[in-house]
C-alpha positions as CSV (number, residue, x, y, z in Angstrom):
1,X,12.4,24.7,21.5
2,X,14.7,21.7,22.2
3,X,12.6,19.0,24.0
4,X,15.4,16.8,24.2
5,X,14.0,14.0,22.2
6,X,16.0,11.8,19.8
7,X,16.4,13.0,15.9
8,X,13.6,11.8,13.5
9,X,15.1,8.0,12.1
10,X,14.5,7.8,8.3
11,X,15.6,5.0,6.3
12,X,15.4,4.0,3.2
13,X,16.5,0.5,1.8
14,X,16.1,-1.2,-1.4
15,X,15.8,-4.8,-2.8
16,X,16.3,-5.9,-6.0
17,X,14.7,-9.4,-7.5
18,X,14.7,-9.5,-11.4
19,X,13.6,-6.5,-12.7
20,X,11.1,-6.4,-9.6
21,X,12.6,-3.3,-7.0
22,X,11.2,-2.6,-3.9
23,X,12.2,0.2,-1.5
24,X,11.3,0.4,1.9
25,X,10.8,4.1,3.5
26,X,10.4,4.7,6.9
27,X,10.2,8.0,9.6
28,X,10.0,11.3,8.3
29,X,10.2,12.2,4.4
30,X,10.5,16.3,4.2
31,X,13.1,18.6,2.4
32,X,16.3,16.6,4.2
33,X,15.2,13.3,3.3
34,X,13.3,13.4,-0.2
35,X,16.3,13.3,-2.4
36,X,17.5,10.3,-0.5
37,X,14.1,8.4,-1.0
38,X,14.5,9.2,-4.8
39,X,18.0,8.1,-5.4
40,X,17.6,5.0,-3.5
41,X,15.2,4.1,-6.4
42,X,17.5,5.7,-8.8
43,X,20.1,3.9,-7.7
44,X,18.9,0.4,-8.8
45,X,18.6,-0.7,-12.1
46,X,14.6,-2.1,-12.6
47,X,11.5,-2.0,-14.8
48,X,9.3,-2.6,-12.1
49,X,9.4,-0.2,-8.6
50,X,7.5,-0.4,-5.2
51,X,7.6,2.3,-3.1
52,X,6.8,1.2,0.2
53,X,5.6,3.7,2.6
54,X,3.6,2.6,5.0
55,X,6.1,2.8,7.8
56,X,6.3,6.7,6.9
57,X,5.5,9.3,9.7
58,X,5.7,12.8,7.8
59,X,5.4,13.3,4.0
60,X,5.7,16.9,3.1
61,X,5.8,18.9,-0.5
62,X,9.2,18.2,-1.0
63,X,8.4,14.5,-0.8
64,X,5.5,14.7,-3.2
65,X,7.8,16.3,-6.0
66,X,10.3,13.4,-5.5
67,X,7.3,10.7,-5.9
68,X,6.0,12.8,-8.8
69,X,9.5,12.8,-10.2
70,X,9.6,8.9,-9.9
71,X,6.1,8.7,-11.2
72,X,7.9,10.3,-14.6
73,X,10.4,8.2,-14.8
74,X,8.8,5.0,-14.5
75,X,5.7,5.8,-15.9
76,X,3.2,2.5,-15.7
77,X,5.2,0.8,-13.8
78,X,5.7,2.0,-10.2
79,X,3.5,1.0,-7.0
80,X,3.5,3.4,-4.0
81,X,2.3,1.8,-1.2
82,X,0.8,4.6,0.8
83,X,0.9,5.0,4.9
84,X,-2.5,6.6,6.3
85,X,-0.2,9.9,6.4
86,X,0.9,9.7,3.2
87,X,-2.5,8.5,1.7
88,X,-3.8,11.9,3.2
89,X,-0.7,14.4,2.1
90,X,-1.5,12.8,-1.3
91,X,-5.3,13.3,-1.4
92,X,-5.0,16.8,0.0
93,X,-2.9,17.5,-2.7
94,X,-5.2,16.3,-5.7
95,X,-2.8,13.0,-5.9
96,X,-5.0,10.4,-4.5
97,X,-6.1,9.0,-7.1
98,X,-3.3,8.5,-9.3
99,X,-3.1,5.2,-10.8
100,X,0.5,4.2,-9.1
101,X,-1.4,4.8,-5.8
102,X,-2.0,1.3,-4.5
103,X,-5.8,1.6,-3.2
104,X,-6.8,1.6,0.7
């Protein structure tokens, strides 16, 4: 049912310093979003990658195979910083204590 409300806002920016990325993620990350989130990273050229998260609202599976994706391809060498909803998606689904997981 329609309550009216605005759309979820996701956004998902990146900044590039060196080799040094960081991408900023905010609002809802689900099946619309996720492949967004991973090209943005994609999309810049860098040895080092941030994911920051901790503005994110909703993290669902589709999300967790697109950070498991960029967890491949940057193996070593990526940081998620985690919101308390996405620290929880991730321990719930065995991920929480991957090494790219920046701790609490």
């Amino acid at each position: 049912m329609d309550q009216g409300g605005a759309p979820p806002v996701f956004s998902a920016t990146a900044e590039l310093d060196g080799d040094q990325l960081r991408v900023r993620v905010a609002g809802e990350v689900d099946m619309a979003t996720a492949d967004t989130m991973y090209r943005t990273v994609l999309g810049e050229s860098a040895r080092h990658v941030t994911l920051d998260l901790r503005s994110v609202t909703f993290f669902d599976s589709a999300a967790i195979h697109a950070l498991v994706r960029l967890a491949q391809q940057f193996p070593g060498t990526l940081t998620v910083l985690p919101s308390r909803q996405v620290r929880r998606v991730l321990e719930i689904s065995g991920l929480g204590e991957q090494d790219w997981l920046a701790p609490a």
